[in-house]
mmCIF file of the N, C-alpha and C atoms, coordinates in Angstrom:
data_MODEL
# 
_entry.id   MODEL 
# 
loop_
_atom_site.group_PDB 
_atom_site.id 
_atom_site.type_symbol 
_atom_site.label_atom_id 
_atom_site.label_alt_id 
_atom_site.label_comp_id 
_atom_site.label_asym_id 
_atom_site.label_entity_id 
_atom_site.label_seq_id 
_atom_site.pdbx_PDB_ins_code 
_atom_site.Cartn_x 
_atom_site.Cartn_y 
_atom_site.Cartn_z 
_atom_site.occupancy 
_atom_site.B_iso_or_equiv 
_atom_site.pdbx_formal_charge 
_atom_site.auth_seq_id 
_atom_site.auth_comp_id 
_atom_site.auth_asym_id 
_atom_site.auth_atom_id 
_atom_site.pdbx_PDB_model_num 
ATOM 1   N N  . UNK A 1 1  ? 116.168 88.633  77.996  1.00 0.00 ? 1  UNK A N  1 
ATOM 2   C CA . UNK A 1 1  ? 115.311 88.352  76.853  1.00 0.00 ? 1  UNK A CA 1 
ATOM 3   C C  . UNK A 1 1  ? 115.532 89.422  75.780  1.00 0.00 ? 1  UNK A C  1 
ATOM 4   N N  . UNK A 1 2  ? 115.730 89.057  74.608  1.00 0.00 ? 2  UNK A N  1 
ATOM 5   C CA . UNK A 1 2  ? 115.781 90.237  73.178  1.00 0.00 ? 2  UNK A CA 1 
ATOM 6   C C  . UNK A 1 2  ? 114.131 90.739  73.012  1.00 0.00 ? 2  UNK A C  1 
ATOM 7   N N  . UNK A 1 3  ? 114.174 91.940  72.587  1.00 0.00 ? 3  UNK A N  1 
ATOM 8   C CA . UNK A 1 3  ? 112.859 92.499  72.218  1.00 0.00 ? 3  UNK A CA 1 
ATOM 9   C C  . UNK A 1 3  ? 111.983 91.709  71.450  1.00 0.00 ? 3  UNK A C  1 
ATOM 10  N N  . UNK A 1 4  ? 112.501 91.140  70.606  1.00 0.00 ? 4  UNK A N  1 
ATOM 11  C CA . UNK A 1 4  ? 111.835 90.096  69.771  1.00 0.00 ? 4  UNK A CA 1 
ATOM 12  C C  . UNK A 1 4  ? 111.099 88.692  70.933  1.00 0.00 ? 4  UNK A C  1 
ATOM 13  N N  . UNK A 1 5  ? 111.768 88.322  71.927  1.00 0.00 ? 5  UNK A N  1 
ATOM 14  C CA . UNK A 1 5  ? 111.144 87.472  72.901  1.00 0.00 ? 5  UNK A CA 1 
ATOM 15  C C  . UNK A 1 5  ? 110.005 88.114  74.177  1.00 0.00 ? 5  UNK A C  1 
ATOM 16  N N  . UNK A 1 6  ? 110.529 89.203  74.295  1.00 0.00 ? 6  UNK A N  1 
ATOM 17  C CA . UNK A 1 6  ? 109.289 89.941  75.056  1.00 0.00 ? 6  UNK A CA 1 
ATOM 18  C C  . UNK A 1 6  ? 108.357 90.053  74.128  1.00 0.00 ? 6  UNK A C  1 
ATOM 19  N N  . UNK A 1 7  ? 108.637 90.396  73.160  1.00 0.00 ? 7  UNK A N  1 
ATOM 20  C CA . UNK A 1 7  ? 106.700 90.614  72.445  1.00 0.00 ? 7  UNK A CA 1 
ATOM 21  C C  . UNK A 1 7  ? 106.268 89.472  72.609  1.00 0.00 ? 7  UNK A C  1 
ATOM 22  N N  . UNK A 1 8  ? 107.068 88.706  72.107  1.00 0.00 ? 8  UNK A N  1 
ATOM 23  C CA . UNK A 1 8  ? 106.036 87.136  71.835  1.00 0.00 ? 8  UNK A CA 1 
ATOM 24  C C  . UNK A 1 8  ? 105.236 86.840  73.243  1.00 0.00 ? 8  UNK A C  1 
ATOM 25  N N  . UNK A 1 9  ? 106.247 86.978  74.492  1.00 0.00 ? 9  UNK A N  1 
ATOM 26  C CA . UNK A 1 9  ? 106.151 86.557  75.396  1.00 0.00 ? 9  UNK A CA 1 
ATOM 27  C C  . UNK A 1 9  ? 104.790 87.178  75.697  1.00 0.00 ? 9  UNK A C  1 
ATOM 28  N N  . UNK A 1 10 ? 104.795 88.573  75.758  1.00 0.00 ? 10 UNK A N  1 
ATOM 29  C CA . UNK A 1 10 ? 103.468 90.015  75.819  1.00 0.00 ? 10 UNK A CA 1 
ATOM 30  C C  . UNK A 1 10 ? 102.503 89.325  75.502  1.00 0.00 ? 10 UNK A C  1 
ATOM 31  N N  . UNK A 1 11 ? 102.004 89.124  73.825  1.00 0.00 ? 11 UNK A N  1 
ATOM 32  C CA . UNK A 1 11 ? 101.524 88.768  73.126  1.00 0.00 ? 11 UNK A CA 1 
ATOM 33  C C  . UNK A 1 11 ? 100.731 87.328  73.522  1.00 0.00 ? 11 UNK A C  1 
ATOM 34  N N  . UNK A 1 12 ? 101.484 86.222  73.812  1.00 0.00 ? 12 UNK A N  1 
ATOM 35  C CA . UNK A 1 12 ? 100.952 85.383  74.463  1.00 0.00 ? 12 UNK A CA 1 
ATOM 36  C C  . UNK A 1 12 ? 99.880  85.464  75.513  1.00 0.00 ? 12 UNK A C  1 
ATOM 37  N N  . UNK A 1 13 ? 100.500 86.367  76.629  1.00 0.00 ? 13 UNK A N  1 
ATOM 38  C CA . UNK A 1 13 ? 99.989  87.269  77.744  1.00 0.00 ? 13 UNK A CA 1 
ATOM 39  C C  . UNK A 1 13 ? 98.606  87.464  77.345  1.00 0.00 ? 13 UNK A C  1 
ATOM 40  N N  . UNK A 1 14 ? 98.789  88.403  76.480  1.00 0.00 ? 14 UNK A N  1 
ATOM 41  C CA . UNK A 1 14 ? 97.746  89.160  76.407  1.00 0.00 ? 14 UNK A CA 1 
ATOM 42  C C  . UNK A 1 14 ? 96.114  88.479  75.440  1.00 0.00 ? 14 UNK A C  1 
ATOM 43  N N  . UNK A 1 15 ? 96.347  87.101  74.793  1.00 0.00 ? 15 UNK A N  1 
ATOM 44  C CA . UNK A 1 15 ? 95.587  86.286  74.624  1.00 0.00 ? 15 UNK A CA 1 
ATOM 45  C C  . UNK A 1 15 ? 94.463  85.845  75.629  1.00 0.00 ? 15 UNK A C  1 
ATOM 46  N N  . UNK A 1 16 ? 95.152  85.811  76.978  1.00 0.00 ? 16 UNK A N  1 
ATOM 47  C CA . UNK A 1 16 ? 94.128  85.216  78.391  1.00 0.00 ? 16 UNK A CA 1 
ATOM 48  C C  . UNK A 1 16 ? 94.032  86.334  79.156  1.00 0.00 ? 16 UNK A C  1 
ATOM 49  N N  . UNK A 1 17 ? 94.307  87.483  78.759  1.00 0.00 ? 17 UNK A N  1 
ATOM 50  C CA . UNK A 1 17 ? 94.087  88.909  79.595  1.00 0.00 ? 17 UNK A CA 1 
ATOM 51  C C  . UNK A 1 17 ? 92.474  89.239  79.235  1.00 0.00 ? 17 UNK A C  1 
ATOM 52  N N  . UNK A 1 18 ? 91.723  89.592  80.781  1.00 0.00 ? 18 UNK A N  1 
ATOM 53  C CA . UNK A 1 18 ? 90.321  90.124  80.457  1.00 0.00 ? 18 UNK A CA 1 
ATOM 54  C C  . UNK A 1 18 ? 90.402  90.882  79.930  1.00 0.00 ? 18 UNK A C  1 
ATOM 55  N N  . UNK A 1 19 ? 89.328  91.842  78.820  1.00 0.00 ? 19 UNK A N  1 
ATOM 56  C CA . UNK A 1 19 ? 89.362  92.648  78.246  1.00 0.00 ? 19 UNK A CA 1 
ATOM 57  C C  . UNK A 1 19 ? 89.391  94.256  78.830  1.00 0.00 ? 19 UNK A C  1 
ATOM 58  N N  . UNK A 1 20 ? 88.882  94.184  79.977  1.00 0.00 ? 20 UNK A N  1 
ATOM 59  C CA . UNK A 1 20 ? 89.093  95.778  80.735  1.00 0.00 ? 20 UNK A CA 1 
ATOM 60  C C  . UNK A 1 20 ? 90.517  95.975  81.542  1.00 0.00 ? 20 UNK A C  1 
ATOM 61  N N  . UNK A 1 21 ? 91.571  95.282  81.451  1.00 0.00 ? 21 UNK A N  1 
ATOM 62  C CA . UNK A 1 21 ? 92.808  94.929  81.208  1.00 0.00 ? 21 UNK A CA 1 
ATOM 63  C C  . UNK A 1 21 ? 93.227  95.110  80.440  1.00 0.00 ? 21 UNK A C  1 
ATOM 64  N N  . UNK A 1 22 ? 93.095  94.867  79.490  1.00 0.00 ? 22 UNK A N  1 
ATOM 65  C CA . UNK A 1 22 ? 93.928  95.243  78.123  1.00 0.00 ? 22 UNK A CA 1 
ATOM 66  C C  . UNK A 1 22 ? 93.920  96.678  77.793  1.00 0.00 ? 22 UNK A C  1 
ATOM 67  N N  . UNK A 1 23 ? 92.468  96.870  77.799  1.00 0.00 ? 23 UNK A N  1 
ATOM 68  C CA . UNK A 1 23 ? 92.429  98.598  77.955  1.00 0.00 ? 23 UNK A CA 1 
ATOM 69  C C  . UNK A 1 23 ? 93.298  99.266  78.324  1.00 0.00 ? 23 UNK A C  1 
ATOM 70  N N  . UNK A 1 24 ? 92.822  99.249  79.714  1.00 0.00 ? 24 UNK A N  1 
ATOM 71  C CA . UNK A 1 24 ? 94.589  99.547  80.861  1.00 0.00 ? 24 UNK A CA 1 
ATOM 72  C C  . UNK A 1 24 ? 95.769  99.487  80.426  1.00 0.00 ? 24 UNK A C  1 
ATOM 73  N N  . UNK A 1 25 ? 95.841  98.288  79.683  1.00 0.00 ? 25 UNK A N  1 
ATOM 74  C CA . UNK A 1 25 ? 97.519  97.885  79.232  1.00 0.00 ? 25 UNK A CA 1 
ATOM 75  C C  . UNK A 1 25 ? 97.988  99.072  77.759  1.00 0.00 ? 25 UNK A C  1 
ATOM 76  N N  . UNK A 1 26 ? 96.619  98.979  77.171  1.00 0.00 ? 26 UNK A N  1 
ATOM 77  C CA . UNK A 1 26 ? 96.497  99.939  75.960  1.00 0.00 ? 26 UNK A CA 1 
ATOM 78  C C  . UNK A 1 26 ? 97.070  101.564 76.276  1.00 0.00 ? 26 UNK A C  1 
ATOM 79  N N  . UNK A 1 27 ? 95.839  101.971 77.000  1.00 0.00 ? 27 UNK A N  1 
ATOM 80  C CA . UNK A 1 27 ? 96.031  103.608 77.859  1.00 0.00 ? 27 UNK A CA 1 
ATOM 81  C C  . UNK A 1 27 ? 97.702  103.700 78.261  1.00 0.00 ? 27 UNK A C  1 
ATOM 82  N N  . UNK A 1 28 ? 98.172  102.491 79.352  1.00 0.00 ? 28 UNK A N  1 
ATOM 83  C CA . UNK A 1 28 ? 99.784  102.701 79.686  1.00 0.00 ? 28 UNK A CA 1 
ATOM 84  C C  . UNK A 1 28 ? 100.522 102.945 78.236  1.00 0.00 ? 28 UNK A C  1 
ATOM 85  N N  . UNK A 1 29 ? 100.235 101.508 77.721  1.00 0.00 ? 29 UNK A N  1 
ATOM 86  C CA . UNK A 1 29 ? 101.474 102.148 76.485  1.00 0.00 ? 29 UNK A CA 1 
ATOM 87  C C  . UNK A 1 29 ? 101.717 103.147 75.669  1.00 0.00 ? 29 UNK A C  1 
ATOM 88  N N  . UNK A 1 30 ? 100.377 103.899 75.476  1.00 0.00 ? 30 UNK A N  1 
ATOM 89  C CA . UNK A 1 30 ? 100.093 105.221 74.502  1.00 0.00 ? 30 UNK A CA 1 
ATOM 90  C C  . UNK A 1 30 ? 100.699 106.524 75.293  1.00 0.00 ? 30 UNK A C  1 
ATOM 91  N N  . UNK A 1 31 ? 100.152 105.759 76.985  1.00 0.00 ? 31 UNK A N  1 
ATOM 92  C CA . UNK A 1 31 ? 101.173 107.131 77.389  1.00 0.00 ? 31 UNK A CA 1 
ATOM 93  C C  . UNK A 1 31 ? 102.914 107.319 77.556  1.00 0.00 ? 31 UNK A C  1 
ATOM 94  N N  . UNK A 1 32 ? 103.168 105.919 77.343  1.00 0.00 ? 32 UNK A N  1 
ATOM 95  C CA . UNK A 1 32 ? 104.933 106.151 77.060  1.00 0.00 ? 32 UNK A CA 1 
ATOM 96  C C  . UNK A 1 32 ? 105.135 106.818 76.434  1.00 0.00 ? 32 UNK A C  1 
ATOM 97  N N  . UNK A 1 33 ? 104.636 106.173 75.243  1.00 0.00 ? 33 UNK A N  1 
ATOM 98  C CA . UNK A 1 33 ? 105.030 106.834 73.495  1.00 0.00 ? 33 UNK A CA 1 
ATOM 99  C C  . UNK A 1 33 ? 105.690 108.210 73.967  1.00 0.00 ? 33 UNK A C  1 
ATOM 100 N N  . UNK A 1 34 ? 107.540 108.343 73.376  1.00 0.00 ? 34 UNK A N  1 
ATOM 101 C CA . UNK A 1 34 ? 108.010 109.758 73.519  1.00 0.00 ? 34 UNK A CA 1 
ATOM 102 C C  . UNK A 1 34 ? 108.576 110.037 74.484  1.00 0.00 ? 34 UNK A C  1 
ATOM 103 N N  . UNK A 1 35 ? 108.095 109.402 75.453  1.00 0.00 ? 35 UNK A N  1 
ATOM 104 C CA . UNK A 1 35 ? 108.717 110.159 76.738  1.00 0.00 ? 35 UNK A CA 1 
ATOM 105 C C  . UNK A 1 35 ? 109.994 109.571 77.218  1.00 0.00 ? 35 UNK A C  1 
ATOM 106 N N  . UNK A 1 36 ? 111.133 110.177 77.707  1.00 0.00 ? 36 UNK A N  1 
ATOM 107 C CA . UNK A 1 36 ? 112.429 109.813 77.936  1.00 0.00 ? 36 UNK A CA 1 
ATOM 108 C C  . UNK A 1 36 ? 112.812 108.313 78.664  1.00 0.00 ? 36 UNK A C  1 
ATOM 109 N N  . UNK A 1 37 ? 113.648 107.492 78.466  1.00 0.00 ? 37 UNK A N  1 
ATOM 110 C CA . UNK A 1 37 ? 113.660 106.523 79.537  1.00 0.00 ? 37 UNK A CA 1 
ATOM 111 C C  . UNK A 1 37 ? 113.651 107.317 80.845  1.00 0.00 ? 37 UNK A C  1 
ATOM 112 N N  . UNK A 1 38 ? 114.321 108.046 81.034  1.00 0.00 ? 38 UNK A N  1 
ATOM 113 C CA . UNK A 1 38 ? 114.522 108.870 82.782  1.00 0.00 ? 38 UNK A CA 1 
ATOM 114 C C  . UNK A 1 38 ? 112.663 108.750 82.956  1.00 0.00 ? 38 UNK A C  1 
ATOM 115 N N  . UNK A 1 39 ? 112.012 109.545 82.515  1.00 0.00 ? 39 UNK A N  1 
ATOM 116 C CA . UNK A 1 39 ? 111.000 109.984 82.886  1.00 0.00 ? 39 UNK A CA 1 
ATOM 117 C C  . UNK A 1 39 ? 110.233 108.602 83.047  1.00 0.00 ? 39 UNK A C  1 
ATOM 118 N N  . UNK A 1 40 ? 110.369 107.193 82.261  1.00 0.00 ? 40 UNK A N  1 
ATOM 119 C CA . UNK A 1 40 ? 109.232 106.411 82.545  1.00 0.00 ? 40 UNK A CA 1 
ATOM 120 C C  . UNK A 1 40 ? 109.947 105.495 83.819  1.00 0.00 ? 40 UNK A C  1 
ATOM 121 N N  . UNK A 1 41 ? 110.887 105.789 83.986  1.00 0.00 ? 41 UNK A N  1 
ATOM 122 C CA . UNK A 1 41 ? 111.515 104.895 85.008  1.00 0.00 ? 41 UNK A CA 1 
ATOM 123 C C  . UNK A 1 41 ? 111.510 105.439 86.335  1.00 0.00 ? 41 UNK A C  1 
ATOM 124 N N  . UNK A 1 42 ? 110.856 107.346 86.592  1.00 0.00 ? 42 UNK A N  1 
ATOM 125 C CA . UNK A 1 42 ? 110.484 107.983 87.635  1.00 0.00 ? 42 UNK A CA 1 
ATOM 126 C C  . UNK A 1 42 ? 109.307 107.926 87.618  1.00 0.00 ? 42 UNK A C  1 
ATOM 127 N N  . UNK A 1 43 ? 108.412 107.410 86.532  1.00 0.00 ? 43 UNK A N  1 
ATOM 128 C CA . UNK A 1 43 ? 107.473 106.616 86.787  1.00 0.00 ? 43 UNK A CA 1 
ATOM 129 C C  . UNK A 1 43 ? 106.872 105.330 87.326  1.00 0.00 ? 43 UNK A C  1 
ATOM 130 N N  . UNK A 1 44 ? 107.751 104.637 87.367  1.00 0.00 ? 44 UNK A N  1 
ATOM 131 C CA . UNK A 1 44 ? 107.845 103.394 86.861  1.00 0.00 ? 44 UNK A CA 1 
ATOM 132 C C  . UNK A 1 44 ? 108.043 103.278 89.097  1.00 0.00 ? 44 UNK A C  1 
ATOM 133 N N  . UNK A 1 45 ? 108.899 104.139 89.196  1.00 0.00 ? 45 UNK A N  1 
ATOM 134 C CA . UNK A 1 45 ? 109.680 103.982 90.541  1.00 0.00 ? 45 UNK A CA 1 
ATOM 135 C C  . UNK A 1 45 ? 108.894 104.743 91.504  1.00 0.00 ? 45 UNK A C  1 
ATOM 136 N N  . UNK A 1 46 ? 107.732 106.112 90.880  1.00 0.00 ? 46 UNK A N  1 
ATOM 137 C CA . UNK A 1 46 ? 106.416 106.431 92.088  1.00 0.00 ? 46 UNK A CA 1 
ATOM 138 C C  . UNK A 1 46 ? 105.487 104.946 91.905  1.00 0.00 ? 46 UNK A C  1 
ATOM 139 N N  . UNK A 1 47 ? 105.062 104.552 91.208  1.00 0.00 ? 47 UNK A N  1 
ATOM 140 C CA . UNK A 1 47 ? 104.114 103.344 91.057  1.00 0.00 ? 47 UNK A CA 1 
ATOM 141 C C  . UNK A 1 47 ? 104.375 102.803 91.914  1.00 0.00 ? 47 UNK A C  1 
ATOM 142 N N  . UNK A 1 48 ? 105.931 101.831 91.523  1.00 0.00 ? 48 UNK A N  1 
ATOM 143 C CA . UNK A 1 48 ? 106.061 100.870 92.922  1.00 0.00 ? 48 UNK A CA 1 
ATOM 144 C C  . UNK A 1 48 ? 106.015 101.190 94.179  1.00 0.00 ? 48 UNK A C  1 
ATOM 145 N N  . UNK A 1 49 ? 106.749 102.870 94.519  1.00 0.00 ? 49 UNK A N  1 
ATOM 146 C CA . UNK A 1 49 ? 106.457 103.095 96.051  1.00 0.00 ? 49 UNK A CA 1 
ATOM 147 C C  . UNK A 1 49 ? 104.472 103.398 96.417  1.00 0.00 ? 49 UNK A C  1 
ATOM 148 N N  . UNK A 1 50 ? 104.092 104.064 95.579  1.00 0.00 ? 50 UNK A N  1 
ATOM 149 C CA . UNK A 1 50 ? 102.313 103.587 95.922  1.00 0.00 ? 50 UNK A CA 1 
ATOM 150 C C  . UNK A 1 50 ? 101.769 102.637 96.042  1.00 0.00 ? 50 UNK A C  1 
ATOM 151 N N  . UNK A 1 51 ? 102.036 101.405 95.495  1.00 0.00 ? 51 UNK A N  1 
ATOM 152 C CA . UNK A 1 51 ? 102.007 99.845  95.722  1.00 0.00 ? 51 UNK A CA 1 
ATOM 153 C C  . UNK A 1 51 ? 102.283 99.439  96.980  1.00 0.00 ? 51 UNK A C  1 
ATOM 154 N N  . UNK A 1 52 ? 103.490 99.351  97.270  1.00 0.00 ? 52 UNK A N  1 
ATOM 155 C CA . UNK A 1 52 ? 103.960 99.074  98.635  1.00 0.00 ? 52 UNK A CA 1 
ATOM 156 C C  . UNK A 1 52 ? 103.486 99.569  99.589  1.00 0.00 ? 52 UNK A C  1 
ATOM 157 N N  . UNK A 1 53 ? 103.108 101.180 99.437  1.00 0.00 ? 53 UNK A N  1 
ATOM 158 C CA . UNK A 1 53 ? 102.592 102.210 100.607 1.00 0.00 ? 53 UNK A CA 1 
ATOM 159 C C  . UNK A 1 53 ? 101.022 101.837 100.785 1.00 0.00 ? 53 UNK A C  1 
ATOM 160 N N  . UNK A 1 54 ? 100.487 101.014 99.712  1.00 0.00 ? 54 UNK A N  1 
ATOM 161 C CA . UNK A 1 54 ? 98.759  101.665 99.623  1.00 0.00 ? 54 UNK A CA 1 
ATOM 162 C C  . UNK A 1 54 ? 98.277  101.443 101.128 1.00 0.00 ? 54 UNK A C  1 
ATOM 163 N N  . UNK A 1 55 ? 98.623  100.299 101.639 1.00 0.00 ? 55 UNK A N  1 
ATOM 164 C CA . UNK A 1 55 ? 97.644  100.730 103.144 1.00 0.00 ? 55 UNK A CA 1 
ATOM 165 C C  . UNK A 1 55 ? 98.230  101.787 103.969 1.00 0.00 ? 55 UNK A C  1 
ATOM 166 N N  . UNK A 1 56 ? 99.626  102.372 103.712 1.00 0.00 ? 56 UNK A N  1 
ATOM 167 C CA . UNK A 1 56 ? 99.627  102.977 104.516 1.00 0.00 ? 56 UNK A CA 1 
ATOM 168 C C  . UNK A 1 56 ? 98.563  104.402 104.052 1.00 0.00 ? 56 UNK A C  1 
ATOM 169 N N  . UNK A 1 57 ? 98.938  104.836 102.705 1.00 0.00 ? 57 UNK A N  1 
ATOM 170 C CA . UNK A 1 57 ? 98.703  105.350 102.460 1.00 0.00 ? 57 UNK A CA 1 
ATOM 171 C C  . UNK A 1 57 ? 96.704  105.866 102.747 1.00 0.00 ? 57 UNK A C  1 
ATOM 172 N N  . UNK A 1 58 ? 96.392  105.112 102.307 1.00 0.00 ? 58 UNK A N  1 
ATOM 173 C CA . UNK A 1 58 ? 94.925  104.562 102.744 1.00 0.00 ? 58 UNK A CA 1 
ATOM 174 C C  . UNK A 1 58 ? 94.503  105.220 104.468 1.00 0.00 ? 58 UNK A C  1 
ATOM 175 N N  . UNK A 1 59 ? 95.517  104.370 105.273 1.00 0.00 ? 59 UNK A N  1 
ATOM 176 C CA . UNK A 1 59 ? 95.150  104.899 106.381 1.00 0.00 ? 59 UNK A CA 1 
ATOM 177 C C  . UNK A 1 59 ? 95.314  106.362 107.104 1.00 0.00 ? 59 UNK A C  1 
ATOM 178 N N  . UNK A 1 60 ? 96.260  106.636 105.924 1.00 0.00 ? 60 UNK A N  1 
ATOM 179 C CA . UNK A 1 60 ? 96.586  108.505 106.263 1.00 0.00 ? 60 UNK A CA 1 
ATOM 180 C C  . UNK A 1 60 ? 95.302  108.686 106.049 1.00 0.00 ? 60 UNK A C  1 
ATOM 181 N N  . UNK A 1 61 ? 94.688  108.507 105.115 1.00 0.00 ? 61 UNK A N  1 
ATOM 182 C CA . UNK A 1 61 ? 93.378  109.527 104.044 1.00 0.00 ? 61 UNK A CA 1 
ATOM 183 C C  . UNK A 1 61 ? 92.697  109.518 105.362 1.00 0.00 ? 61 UNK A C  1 
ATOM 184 N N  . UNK A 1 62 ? 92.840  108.369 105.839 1.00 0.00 ? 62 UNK A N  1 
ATOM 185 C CA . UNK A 1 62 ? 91.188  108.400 106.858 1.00 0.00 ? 62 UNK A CA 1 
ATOM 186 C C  . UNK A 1 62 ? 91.059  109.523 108.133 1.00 0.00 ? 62 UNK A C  1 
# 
C-alpha cells in the first residue's frame, strides 16, 4: 500500500474506533514523532514478544 492508501485506510479506521482508543492511538503516535526507524521497530518487536508472553508472563508475577 502507498502512504497515501494507509491514511485513508487509518482514517476510515478510525471513524468506528471508541473514543478511549483513539486516545491510545493519539499518545502512540506523538511518541514516535523523531525517533529512528531502528528504535520504533525495537519497539515495535518488545510489544509483540509481551503479547505473546502475557500469560506467561502473568504467571511469573504470581
Amino acid at each position: 500500500m502507498s502512504k497515501d492508501e494507509v491514511k485513508t485506510a487509518i482514517n476510515e479506521l478510525l471513524d468506528n474506533t471508541p473514543e478511549q482508543v483513539l486516545q491510545e492511538v493519539f499518545e502512540y503516535l506523538k511518541s514516535v514523532q523523531g525517533k529512528s526507524n531502528k528504535s520504533v521497530s525495537m519497539s515495535q518487536n518488545l510489544r509483540t514478544i509481551l503479547m505473546e508472553d502475557k500469560e506467561l508472563l502473568e504467571r511469573l508475577a504470581k
